[in-house]
C-alpha positions in Angstrom: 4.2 26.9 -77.1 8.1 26.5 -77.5 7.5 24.6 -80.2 5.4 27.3 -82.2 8.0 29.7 -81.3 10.4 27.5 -82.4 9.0 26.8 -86.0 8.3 30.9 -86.0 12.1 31.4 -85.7 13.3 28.8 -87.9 11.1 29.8 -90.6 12.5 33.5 -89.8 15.9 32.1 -89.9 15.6 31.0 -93.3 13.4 33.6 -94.7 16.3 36.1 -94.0 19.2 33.7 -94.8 17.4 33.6 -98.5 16.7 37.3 -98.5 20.8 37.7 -98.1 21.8 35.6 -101.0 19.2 37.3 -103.1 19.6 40.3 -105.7 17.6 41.2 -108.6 18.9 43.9 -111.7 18.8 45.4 -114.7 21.4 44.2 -117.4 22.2 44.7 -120.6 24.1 42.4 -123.2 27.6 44.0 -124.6 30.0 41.6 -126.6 28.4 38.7 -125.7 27.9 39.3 -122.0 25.7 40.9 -119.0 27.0 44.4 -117.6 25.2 46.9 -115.6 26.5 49.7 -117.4 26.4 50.1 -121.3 27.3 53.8 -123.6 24.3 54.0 -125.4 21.9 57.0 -127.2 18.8 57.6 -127.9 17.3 54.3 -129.8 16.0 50.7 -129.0 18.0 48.7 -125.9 17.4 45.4 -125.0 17.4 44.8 -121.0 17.3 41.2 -118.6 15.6 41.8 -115.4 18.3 39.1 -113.9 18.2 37.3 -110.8 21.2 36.4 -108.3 20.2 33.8 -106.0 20.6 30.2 -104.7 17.0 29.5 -104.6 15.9 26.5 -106.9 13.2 27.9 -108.8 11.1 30.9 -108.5 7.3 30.3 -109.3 6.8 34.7 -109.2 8.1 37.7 -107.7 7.3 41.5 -107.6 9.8 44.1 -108.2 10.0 48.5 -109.1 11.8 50.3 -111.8 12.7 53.6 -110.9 14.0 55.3 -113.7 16.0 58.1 -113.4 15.5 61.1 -115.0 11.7 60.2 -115.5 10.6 59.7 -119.2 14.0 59.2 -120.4 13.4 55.4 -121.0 10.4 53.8 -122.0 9.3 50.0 -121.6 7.8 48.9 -125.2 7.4 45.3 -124.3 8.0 42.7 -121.6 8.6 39.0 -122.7 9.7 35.5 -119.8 9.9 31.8 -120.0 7.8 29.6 -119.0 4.0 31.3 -119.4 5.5 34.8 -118.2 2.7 37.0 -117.5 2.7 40.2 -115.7 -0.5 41.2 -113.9 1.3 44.9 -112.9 2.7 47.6 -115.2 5.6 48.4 -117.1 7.5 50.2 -113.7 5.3 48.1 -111.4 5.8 44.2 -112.0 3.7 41.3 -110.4 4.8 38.6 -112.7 3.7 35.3 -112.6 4.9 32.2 -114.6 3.0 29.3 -115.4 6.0 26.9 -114.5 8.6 27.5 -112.1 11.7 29.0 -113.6 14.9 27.0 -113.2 17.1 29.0 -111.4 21.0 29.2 -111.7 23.3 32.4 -111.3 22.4 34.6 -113.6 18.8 33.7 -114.3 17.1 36.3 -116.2 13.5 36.4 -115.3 12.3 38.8 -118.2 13.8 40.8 -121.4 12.3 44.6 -122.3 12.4 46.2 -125.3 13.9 49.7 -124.2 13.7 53.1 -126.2 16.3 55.2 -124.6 13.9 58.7 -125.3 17.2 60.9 -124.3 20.8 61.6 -124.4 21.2 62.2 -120.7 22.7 59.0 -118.2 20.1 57.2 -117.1 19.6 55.1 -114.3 17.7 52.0 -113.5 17.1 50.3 -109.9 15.1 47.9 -108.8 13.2 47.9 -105.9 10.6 46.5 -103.5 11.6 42.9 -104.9 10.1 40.1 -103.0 10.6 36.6 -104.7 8.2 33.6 -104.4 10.8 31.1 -104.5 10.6 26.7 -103.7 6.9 27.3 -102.1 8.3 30.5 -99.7 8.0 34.5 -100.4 11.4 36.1 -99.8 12.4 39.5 -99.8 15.4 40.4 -102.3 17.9 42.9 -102.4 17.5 45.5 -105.4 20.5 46.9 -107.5 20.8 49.7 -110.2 22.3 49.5 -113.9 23.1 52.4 -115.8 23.0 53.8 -118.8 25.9 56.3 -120.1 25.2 58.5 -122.8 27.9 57.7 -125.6 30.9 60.3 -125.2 32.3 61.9 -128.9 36.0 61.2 -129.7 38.9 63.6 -131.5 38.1 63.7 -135.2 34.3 62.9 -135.8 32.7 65.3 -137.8 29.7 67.6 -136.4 27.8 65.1 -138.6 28.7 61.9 -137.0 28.2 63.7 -133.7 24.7 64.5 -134.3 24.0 61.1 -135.7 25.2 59.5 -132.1 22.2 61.6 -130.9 19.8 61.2 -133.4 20.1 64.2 -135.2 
């Protein structure tokens, strides 16, 4: 019996040890690198759904996009390494991979193709994110990205303006 108990709290132990060195987010690519915040209007955006952590590899994982205000950002497409397929939806991922990914910090897990449908700030978290990482599940810690609509500066023209928001 102690031992059971004992394998039950070890195992506990590290499933919560992993979950703390664990964090998943939306980033975006600016002058060569990842930032969770980019200016940005209404047009294509490329995301990484990236993952912090000091796992080895991760073989799946599940994960939520909230996007904030609803419909002002659409998912086109979703594209991973090695055999990425995701059995969910576009806000609701259950992704699968037909060899484990390599992991080292940042690993991005996925890239969408983003249409930003509105000038307003948008923002993206991630939530419910649980990892299936060197043969364990572990939960992950969400984050949220944002994007900021792109702010007009002293002597552009009405045109130019309107062009920033696809007019």
């Amino acid at each position: 019996m102690i031992r059971i108990v004992t394998i039950v709290l070890v195992t506990l132990i590290a499933c919560a040890a992993a979950g703390q060195d664990c964090q998943m987010i939306v980033l975006f690519e600016s002058d060569g690198e990842l930032v969770d915040q980019i200016d940005a209007g209404a047009g294509p955006l490329t995301g990484h759904l990236v993952l912090y952590s000091d796992v080895d590899e991760v073989s799946a994982f599940e994960a939520s996009l909230e996007i904030t205000p609803l419909g002002s950002l659409l998912v086109l497409a979703m594209s991973g390494p090695h055999g990425f397929i995701n059995y969910g939806d576009t806000d609701n991922l259950l992704v699968g991979y037909g060899t484990p990914v390599p992991t080292s910090d940042p690993t991005i897990l996925c890239s969408f193709d983003l249409l930003v449908t509105s000038s307003a700030h948008v923002v993206i978290c991630v939530e419910d994110v649980e990892i299936s990482a060197d043969g364990n599940v572990y939960p992950c810690e969400g984050g949220c990205s944002q994007i900021n609509p792109p702010v007009p500066v002293e002597g552009w023209t009405f045109s130019a303006v309107k062009g920033v928001f696809g007019g």
